[in-house]
C-alpha positions in Angstrom: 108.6 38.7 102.3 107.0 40.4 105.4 104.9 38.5 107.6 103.0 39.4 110.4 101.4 37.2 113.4 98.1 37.9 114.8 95.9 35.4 116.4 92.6 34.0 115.0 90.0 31.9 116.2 92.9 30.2 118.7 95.7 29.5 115.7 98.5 31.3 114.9 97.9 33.3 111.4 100.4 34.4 109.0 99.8 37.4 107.0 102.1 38.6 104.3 102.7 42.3 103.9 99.7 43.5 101.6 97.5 41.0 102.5 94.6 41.7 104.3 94.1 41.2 107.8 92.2 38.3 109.4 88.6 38.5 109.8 88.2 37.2 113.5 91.0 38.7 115.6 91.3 37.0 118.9 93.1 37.5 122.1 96.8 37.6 121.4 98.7 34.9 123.8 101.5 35.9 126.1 104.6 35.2 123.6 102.6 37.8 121.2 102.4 40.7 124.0 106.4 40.3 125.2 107.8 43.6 125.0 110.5 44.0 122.5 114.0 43.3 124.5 115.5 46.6 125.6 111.9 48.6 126.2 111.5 50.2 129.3 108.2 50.0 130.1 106.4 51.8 133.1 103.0 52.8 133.7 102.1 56.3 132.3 100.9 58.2 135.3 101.8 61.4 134.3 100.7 64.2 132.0 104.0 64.2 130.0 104.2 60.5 129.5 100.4 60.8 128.1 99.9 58.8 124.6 97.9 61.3 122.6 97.9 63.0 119.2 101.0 63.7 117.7 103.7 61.9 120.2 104.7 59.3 117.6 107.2 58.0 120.1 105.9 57.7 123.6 102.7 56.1 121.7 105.2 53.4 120.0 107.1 52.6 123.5 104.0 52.4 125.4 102.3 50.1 122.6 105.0 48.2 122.8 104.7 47.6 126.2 101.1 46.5 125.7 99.2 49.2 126.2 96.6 48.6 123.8 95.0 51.7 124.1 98.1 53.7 122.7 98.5 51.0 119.8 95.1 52.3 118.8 96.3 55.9 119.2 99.2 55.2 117.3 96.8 54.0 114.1 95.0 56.3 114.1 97.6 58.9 113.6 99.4 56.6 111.0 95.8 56.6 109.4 95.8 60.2 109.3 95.1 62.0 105.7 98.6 63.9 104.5 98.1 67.5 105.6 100.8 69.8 105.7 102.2 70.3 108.8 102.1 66.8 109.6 105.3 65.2 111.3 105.0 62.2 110.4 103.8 59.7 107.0 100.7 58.4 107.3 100.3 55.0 106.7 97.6 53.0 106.0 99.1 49.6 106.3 100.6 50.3 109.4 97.6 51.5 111.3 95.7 48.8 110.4 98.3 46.8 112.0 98.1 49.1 115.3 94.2 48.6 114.8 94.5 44.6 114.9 97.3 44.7 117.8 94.9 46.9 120.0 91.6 44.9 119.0 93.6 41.8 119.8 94.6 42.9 123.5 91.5 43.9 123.7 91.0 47.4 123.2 87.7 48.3 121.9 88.3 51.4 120.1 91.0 49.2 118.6 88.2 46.7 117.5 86.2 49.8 116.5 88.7 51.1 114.3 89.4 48.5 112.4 85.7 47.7 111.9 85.4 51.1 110.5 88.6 50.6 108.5 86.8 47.5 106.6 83.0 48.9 106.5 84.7 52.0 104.6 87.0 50.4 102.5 89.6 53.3 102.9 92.6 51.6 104.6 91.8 47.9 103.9 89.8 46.0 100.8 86.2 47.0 102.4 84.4 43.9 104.1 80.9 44.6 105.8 81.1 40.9 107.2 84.5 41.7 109.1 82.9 45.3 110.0 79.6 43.4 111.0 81.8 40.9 113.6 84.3 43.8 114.9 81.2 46.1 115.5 79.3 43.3 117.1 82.5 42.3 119.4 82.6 46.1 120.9 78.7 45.9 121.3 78.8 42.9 123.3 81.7 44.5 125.5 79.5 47.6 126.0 80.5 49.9 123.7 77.6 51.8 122.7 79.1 53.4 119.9 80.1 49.7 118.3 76.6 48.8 119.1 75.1 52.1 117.3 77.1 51.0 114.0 76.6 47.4 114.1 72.5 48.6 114.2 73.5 50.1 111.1 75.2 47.7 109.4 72.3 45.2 110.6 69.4 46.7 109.4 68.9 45.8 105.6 69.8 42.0 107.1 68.1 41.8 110.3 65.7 44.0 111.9 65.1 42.4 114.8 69.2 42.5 115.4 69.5 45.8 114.7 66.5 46.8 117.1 68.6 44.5 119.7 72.3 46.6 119.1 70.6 50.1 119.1 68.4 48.9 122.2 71.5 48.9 124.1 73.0 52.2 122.9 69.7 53.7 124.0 69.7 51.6 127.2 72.7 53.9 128.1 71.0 57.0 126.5 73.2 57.5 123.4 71.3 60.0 121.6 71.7 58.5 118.2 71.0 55.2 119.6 68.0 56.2 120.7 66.9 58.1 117.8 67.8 54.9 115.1 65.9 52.8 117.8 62.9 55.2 118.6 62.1 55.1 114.4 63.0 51.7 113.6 60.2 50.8 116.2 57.6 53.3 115.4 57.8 52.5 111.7 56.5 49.0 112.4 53.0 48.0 113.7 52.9 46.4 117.0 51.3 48.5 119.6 54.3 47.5 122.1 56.7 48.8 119.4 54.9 51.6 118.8 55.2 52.8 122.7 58.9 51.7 123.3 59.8 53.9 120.3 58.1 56.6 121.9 60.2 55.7 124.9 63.4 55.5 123.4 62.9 59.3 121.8 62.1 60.8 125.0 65.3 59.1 126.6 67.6 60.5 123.0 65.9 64.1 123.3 65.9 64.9 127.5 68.1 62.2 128.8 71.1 62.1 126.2 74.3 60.8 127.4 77.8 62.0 125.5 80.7 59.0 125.8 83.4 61.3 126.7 83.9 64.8 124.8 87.0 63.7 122.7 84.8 62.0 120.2 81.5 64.2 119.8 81.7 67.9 120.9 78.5 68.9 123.1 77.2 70.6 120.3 76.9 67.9 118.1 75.3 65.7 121.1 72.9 68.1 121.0 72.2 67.6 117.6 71.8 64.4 117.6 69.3 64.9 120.6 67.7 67.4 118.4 67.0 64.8 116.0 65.1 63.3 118.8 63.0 65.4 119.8 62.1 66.5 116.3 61.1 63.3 115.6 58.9 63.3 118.9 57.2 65.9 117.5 56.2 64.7 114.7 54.4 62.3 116.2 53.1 63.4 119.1 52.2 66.5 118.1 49.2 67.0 120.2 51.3 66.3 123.2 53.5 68.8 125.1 56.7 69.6 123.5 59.8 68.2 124.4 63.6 69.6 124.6 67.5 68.6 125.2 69.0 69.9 127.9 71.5 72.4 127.3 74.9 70.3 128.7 74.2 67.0 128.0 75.4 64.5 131.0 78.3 62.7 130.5 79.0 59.3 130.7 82.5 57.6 131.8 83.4 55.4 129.2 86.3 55.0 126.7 85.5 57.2 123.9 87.5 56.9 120.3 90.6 59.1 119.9 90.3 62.7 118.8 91.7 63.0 115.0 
């Protein structure tokens, strides 16, 4: 039987192959990040040492040197969708795996990953509770886009959480944060609510912020800011119209891998 060791709320867990994986993933300890014997591990400074899609094996010798980062590469190019062309077989199992390794060494698109992996259901028996807790552990890092899906996730539960995860997304002017956050808010009936909504769409439609290009293409941040300021409009109609500016700003952040 396969077994493999993550770590969980401080203990060792052992997971046999085809079961899923733990809930809580925690910081792995330093006998789960030695490098295999015989890897030559080195910093990858250059272009040609870069992990990225489709370098099956400069992703697996820098993951297994503990660059979590490129463990969460590596998944999501074993999570890939067979496609012809493809050099490699996808596998699910396996990039769950990478998503738990990455998430445990404390990669947020790692954590982020996997959370999608479970809210989804696609590569793992779909758990919104173990979505809900990954989602929440990339928020609480600073992850907007973590805290933009937890919001989601949160909403038919908690309000008041939700308001609290897509306050911070907005808080660094994600679009979409600001959106869910600007009509959460104005669809309730406090006064205060009412004009931080009204805040929060005016940050989403002139001030929106794209976390790195690899993940939404400017376009589609200006969609999302679209939705803003549409949404401004309909409320404010008597007041002077709003637009997004045509190249949203950027802002440096570790953004989810490119499929």
């Amino acid at each position: 039987m396969r077994v493999h060791v993550y770590v969980a709320s401080g203990a060792l867990l052992l997971v046999a192959c085809g079961a899923p994986i733990p809930r809580a993933v925690a910081p792995l300890t330093h006998s789960d990040t030695t490098p295999p014997e015989g890897t030559a591990c080195r910093r990858s400074t250059e272009q040609q040492d870069e992990c990225r899609w489709g370098r099956l094996d400069e992703c697996e010798r820098q993951c297994a040197c503990n660059e979590w980062n490129a463990c969460d590469r590596l998944g999501f190019m074993y999570a890939a969708k067979p496609a012809s062309g493809l050099r490699w077989k996808p596998d699910p199992r396996r990039a769950v795996e990478l998503y738990a390794r990455a998430c445990a060494g404390g990669s947020n698109t790692g954590c982020y990953n996997l959370g999608n992996a479970y809210e989804r259901g696609t590569l793992v028996p779909a758990s919104i509770d173990t979505a809900r807790d990954l989602f929440g552990r990339t928020c609480q890092s600073g992850y907007i886009y973590g805290c933009v899906r937890l919001g989601k996730l949160e909403l038919t539960h908690d309000r008041t959480k939700a308001i609290a995860a897509w306050r911070r997304a907005c808080s660094a002017a994600d679009a979409e944060g600001c959106f869910l956050l600007g009509s959460t808010l104005l669809a309730g009936t406090s006064s205060e609510e009412h004009k931080e909504g009204l805040s929060a769409l005016v940050t989403g439609c002139t001030r929106p912020r794209s976390v790195g290009t690899d993940f939404f293409s400017q376009e589609e941040v200006s969609e999302m800011s679209e939705k803003a300021c549409q949404k401004w409009r309909e409320v404010t109609p008597a007041a002077p119209p709003i637009s997004p500016p045509s190249v949203p700003a950027r802002l440096p952040s570790e953004a989810p891998p490119a499929p």
